[in-house]
N, CA, C and O atoms as a Tripos MOL2 file, in Angstrom:
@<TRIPOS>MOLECULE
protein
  232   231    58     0     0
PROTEIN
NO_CHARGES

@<TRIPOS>ATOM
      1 N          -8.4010   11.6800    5.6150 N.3       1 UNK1
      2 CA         -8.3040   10.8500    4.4240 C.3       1 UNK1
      3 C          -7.4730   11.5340    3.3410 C.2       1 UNK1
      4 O          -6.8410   10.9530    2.4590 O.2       1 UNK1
      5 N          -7.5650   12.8910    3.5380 N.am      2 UNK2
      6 CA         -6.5280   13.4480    2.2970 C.3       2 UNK2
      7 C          -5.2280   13.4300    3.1270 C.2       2 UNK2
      8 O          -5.0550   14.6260    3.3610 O.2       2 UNK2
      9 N          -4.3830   12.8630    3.6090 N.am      3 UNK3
     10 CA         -3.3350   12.2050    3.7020 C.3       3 UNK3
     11 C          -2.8990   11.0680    2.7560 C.2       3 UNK3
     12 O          -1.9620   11.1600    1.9630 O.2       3 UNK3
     13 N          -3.9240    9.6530    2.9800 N.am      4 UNK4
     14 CA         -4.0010    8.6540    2.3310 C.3       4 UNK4
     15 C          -3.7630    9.3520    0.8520 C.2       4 UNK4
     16 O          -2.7060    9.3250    0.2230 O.2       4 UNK4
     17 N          -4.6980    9.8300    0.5460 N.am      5 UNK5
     18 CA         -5.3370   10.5690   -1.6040 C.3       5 UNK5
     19 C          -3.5470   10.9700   -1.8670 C.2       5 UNK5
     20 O          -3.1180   10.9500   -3.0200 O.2       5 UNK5
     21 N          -2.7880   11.2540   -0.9140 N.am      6 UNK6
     22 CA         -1.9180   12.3970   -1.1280 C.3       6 UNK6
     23 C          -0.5530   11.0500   -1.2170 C.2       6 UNK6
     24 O           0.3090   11.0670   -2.0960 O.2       6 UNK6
     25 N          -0.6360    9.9220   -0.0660 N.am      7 UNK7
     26 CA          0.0320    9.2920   -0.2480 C.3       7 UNK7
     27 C           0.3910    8.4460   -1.0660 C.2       7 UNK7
     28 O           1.4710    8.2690   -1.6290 O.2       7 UNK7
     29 N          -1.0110    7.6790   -1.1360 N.am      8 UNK8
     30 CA         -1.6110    6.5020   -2.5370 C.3       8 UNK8
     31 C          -1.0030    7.3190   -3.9270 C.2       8 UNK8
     32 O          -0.2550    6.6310   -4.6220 O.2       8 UNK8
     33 N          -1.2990    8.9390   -4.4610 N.am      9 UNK9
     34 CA         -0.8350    9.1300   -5.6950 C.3       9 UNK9
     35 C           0.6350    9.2050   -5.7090 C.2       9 UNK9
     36 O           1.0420    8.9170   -6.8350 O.2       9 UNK9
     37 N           1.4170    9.4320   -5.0370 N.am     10 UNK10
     38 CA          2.6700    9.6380   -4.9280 C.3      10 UNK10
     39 C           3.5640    7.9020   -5.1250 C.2      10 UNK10
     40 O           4.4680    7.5130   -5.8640 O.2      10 UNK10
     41 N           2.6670    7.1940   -3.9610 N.am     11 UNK11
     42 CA          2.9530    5.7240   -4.2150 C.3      11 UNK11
     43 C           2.8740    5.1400   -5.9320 C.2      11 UNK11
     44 O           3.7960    4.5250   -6.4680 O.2      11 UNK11
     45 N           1.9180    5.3990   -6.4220 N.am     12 UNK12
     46 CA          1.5870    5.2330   -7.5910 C.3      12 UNK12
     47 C           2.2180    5.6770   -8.4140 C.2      12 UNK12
     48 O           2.7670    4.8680   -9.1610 O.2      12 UNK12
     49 N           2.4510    7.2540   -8.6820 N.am     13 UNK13
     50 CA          3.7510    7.5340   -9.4310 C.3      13 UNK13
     51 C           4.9570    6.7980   -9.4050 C.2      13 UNK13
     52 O           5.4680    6.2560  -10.3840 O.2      13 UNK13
     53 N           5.3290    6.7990   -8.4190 N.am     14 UNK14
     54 CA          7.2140    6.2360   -7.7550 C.3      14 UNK14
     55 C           6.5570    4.5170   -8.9420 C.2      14 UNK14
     56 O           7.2150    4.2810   -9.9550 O.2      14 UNK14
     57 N           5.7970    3.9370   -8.7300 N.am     15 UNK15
     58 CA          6.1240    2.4920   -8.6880 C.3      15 UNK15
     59 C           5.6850    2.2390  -10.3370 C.2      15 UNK15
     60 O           6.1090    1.2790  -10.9800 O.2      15 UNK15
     61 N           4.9390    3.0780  -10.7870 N.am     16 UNK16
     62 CA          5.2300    3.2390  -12.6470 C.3      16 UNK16
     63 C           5.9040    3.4730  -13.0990 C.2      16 UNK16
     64 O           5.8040    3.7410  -14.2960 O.2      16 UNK16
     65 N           7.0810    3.5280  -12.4110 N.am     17 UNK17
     66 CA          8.8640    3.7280  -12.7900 C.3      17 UNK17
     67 C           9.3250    2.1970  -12.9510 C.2      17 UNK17
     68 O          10.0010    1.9360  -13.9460 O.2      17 UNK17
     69 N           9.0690    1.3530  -12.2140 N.am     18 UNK18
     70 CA          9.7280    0.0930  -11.5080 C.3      18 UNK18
     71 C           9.4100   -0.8770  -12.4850 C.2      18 UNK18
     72 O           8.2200   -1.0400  -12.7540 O.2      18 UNK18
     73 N          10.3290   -1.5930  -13.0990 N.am     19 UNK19
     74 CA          9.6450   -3.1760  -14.3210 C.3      19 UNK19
     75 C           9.5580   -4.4180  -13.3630 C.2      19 UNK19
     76 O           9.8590   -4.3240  -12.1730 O.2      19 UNK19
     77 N           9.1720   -5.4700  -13.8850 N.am     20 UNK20
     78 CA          9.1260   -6.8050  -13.1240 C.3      20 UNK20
     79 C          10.4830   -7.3280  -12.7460 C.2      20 UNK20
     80 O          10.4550   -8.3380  -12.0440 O.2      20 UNK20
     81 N          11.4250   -6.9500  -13.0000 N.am     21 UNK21
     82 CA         13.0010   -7.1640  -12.4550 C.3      21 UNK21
     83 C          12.7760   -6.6820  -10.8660 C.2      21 UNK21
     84 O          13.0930   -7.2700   -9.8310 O.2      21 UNK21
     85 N          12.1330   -5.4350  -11.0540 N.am     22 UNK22
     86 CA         12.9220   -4.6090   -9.4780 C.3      22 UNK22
     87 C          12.0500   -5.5420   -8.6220 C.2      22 UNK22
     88 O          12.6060   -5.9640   -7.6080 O.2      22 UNK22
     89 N          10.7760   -5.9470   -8.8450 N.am     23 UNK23
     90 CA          9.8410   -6.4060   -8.4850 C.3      23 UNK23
     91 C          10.0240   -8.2420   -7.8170 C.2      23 UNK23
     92 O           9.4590   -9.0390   -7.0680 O.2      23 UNK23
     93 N          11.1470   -8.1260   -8.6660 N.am     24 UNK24
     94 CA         11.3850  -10.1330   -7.9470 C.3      24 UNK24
     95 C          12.8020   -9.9000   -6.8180 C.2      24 UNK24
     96 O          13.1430  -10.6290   -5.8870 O.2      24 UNK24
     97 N          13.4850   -8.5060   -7.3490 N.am     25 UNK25
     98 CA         14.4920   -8.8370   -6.4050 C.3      25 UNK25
     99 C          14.1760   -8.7450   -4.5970 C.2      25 UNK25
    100 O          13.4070   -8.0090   -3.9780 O.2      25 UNK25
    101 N          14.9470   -9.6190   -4.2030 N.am     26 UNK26
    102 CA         15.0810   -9.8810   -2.6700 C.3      26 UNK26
    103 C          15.1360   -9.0260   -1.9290 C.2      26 UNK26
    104 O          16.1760   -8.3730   -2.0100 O.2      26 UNK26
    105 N          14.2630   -8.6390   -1.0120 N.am     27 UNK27
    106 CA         14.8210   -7.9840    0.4640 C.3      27 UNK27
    107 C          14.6830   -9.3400    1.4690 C.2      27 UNK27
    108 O          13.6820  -10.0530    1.5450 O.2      27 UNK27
    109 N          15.8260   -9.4970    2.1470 N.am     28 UNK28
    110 CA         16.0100  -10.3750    2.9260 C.3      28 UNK28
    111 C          15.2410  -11.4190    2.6840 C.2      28 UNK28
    112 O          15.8030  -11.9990    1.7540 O.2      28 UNK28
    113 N          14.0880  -12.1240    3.0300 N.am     29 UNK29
    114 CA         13.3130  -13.6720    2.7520 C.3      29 UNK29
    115 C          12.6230  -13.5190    2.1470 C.2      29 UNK29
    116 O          11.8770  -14.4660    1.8960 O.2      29 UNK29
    117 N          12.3800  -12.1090    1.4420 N.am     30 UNK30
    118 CA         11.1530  -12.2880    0.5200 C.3      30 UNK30
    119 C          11.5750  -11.1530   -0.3050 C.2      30 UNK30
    120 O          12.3350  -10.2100   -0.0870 O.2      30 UNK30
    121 N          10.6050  -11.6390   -1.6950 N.am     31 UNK31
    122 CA         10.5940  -10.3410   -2.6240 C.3      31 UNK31
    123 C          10.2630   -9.1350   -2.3690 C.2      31 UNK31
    124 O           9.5660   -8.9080   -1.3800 O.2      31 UNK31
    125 N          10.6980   -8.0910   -3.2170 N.am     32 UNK32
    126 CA          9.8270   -6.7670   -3.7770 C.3      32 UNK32
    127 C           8.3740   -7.0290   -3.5370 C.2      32 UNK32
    128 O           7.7170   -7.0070   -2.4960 O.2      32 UNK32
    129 N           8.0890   -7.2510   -4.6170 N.am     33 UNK33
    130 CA          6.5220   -8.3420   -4.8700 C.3      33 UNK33
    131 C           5.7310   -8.7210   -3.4070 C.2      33 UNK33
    132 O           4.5550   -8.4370   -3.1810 O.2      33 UNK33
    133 N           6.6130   -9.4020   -2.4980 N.am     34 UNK34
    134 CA          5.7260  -10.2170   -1.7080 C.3      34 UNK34
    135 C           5.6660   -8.6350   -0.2250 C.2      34 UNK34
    136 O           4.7250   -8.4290    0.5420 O.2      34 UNK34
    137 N           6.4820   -8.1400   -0.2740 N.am     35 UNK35
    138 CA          6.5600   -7.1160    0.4160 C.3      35 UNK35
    139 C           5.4340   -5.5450    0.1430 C.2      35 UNK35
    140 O           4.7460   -4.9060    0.9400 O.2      35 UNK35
    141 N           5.5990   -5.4390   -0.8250 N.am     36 UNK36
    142 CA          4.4610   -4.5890   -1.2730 C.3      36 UNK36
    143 C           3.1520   -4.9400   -1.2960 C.2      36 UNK36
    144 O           2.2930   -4.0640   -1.3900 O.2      36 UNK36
    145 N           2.7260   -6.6770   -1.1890 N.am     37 UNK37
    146 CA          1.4780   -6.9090   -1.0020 C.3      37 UNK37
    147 C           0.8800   -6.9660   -0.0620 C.2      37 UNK37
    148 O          -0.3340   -6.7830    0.0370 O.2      37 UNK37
    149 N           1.9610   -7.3410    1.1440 N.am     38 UNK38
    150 CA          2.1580   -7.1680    2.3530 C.3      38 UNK38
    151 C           1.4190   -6.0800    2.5650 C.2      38 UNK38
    152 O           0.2410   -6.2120    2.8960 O.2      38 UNK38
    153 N           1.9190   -4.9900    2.4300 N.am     39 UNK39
    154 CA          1.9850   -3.3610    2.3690 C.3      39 UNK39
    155 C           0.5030   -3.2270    1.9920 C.2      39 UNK39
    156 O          -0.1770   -2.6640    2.8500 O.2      39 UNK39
    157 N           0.0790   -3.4960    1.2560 N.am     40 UNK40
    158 CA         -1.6420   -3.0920    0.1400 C.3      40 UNK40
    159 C          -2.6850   -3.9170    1.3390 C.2      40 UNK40
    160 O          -3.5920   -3.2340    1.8130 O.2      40 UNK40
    161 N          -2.5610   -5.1780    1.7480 N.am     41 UNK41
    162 CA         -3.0790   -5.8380    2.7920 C.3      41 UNK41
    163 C          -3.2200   -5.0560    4.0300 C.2      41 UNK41
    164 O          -4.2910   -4.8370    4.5970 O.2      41 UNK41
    165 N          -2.0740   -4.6570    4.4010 N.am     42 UNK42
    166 CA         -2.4760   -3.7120    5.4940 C.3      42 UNK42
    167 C          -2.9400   -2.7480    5.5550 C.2      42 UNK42
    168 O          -3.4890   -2.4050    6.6030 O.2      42 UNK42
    169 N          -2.9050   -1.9300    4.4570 N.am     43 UNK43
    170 CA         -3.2910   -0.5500    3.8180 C.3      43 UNK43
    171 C          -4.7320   -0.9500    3.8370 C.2      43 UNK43
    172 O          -5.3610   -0.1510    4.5310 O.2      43 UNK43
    173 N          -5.4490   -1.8410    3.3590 N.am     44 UNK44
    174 CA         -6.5720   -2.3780    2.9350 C.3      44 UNK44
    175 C          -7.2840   -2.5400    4.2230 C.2      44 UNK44
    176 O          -8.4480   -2.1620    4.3570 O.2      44 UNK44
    177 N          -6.3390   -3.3160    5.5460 N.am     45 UNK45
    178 CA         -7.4780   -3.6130    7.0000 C.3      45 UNK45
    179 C          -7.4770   -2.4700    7.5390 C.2      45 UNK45
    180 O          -8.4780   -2.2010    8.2020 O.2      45 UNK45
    181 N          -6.5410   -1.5790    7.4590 N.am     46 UNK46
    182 CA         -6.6700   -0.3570    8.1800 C.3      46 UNK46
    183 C          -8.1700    0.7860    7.6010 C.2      46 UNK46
    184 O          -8.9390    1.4340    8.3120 O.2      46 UNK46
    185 N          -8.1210    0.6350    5.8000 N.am     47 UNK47
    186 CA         -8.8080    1.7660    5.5270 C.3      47 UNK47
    187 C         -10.5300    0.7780    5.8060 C.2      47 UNK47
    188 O         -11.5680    1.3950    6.0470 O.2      47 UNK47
    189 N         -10.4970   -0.2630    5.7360 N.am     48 UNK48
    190 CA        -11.8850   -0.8340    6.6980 C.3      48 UNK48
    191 C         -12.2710   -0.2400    8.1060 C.2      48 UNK48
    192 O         -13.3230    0.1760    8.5920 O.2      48 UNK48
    193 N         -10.9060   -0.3820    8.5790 N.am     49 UNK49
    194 CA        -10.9590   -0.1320   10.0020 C.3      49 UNK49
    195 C         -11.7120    1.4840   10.5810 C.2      49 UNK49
    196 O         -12.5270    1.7940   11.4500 O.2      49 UNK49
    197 N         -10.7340    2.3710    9.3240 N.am     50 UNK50
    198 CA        -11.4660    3.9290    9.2270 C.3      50 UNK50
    199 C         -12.9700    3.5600    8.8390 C.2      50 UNK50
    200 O         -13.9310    3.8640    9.5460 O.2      50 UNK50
    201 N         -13.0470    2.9620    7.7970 N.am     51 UNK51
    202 CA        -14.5630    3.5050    7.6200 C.3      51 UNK51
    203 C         -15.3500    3.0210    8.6280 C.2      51 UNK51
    204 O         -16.2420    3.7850    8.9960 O.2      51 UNK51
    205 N         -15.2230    1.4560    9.4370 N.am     52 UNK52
    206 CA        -15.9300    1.3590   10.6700 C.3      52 UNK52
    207 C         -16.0970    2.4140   11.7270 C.2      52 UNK52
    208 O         -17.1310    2.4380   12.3950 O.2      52 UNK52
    209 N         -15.2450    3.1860   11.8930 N.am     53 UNK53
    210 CA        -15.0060    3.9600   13.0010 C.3      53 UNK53
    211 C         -15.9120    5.2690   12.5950 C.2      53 UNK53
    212 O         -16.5400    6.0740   13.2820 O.2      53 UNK53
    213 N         -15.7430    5.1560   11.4310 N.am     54 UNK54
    214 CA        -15.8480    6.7950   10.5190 C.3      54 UNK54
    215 C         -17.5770    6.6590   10.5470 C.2      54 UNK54
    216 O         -18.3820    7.5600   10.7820 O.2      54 UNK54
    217 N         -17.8070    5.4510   10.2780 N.am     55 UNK55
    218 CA        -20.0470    5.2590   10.2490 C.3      55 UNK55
    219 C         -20.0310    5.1760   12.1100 C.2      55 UNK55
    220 O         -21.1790    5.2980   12.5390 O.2      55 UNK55
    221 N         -19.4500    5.0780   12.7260 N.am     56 UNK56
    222 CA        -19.7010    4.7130   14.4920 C.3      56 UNK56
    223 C         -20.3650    6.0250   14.9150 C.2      56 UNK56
    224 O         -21.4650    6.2590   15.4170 O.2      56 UNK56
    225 N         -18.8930    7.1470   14.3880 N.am     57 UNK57
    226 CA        -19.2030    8.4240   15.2070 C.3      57 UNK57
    227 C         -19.9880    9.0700   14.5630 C.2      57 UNK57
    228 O         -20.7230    9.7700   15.2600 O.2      57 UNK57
    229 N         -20.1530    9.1330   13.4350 N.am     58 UNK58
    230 CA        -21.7630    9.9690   12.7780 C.3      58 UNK58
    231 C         -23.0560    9.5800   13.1270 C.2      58 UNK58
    232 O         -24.0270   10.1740   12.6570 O.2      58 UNK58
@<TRIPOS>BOND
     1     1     2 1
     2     2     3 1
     3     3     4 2
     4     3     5 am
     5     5     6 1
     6     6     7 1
     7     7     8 2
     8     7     9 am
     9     9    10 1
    10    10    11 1
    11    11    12 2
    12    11    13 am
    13    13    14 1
    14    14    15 1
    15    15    16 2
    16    15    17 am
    17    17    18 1
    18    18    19 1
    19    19    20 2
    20    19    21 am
    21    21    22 1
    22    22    23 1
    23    23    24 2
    24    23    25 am
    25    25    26 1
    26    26    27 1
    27    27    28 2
    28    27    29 am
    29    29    30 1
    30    30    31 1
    31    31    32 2
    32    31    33 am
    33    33    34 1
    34    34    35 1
    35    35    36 2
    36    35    37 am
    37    37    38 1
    38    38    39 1
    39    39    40 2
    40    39    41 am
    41    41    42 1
    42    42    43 1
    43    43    44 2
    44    43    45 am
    45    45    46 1
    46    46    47 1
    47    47    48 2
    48    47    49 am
    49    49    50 1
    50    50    51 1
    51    51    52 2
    52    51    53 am
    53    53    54 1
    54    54    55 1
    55    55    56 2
    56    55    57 am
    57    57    58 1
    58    58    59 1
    59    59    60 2
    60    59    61 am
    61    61    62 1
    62    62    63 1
    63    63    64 2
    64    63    65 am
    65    65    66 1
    66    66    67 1
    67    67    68 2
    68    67    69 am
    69    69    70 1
    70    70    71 1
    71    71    72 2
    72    71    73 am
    73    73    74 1
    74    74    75 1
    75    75    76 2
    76    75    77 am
    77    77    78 1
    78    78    79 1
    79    79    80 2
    80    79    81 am
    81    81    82 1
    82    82    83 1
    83    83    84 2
    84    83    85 am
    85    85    86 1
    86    86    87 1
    87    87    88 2
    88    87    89 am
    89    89    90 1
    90    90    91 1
    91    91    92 2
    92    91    93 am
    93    93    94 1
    94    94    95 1
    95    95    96 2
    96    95    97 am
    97    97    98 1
    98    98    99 1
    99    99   100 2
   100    99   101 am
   101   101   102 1
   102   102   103 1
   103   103   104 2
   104   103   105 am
   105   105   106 1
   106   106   107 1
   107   107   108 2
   108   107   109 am
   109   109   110 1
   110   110   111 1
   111   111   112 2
   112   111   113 am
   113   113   114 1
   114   114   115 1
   115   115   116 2
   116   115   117 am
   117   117   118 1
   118   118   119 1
   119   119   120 2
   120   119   121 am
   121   121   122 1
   122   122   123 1
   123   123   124 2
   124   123   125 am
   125   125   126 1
   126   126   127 1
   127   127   128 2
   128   127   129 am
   129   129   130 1
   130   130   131 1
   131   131   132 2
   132   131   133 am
   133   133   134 1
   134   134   135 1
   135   135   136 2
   136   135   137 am
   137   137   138 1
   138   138   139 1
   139   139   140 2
   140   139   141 am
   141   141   142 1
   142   142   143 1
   143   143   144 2
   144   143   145 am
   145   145   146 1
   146   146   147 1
   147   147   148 2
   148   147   149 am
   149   149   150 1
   150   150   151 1
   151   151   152 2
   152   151   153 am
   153   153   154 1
   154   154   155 1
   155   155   156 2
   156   155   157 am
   157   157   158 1
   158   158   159 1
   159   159   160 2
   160   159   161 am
   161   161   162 1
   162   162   163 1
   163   163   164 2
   164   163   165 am
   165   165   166 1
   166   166   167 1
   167   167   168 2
   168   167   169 am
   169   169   170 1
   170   170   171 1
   171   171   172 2
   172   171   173 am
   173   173   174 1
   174   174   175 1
   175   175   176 2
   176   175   177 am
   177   177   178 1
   178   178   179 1
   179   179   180 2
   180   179   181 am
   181   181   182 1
   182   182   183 1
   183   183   184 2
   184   183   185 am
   185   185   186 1
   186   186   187 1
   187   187   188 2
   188   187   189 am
   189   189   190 1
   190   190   191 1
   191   191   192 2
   192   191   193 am
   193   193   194 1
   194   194   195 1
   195   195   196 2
   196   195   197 am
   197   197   198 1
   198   198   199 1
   199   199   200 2
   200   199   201 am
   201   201   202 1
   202   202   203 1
   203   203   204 2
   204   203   205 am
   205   205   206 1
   206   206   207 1
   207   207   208 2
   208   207   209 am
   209   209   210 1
   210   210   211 1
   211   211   212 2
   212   211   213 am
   213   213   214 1
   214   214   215 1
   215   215   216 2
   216   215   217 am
   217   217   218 1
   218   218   219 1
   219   219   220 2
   220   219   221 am
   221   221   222 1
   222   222   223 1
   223   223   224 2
   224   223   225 am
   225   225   226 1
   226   226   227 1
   227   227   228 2
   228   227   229 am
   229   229   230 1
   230   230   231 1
   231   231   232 2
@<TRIPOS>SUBSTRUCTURE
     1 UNK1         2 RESIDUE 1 A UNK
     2 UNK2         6 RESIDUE 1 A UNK
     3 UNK3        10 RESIDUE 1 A UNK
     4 UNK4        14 RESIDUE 1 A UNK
     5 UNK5        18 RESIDUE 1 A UNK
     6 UNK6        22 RESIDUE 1 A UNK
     7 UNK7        26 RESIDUE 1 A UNK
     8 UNK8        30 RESIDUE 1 A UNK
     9 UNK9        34 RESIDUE 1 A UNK
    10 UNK10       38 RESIDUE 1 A UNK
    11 UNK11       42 RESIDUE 1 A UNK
    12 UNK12       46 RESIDUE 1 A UNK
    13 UNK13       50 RESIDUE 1 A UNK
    14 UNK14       54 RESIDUE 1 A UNK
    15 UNK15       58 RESIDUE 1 A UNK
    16 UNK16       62 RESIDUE 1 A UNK
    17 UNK17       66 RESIDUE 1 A UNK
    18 UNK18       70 RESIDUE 1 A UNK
    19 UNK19       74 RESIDUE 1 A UNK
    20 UNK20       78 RESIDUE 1 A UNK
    21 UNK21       82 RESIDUE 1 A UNK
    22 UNK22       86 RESIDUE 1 A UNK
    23 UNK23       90 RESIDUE 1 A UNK
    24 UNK24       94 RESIDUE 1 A UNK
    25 UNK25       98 RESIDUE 1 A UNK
    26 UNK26      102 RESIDUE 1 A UNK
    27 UNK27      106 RESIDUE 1 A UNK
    28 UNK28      110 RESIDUE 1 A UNK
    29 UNK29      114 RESIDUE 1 A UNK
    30 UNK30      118 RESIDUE 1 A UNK
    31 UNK31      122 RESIDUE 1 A UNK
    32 UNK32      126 RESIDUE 1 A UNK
    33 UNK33      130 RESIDUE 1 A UNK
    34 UNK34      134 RESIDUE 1 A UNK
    35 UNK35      138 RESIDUE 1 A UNK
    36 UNK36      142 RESIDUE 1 A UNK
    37 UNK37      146 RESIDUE 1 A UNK
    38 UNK38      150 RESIDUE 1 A UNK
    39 UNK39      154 RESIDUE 1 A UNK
    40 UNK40      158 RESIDUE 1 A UNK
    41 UNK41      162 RESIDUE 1 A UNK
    42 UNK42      166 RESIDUE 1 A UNK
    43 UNK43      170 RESIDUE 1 A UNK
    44 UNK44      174 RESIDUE 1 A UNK
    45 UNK45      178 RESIDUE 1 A UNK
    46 UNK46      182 RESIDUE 1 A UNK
    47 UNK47      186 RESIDUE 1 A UNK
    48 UNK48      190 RESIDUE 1 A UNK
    49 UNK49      194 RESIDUE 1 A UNK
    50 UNK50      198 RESIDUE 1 A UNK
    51 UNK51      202 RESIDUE 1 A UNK
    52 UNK52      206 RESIDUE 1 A UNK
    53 UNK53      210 RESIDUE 1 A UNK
    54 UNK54      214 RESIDUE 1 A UNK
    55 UNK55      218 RESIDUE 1 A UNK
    56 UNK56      222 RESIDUE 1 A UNK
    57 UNK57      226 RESIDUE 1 A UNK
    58 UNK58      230 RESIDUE 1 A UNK
């Protein structure tokens, strides 16, 4: 998990740089915006996924 702690703050720094401009522009069919939520969604089923696994083997 201190991977994640290590990644998440670094993520967090970088993107308190960024205003709502960088945030609408396009990558290919979709926004900034819709891509990074993308991103938090998956981030989100995966760290479920750890803690299921993580209460299994204890």
């Amino acid at each position: 998990m201190d991977i994640y702690d290590k990644v998440r703050a670094k993520t967090k720094k970088l993107l308190k740089n960024k205003d709502d401009a960088w945030f609408k522009k396009a990558i290919g069919n979709m926004s900034i915006h819709c891509a990074w939520f993308h991103v938090m969604e998956h981030q989100a089923n995966h760290m479920g996924q750890l803690a299921l696994i993580t209460k299994r083997i204890k």
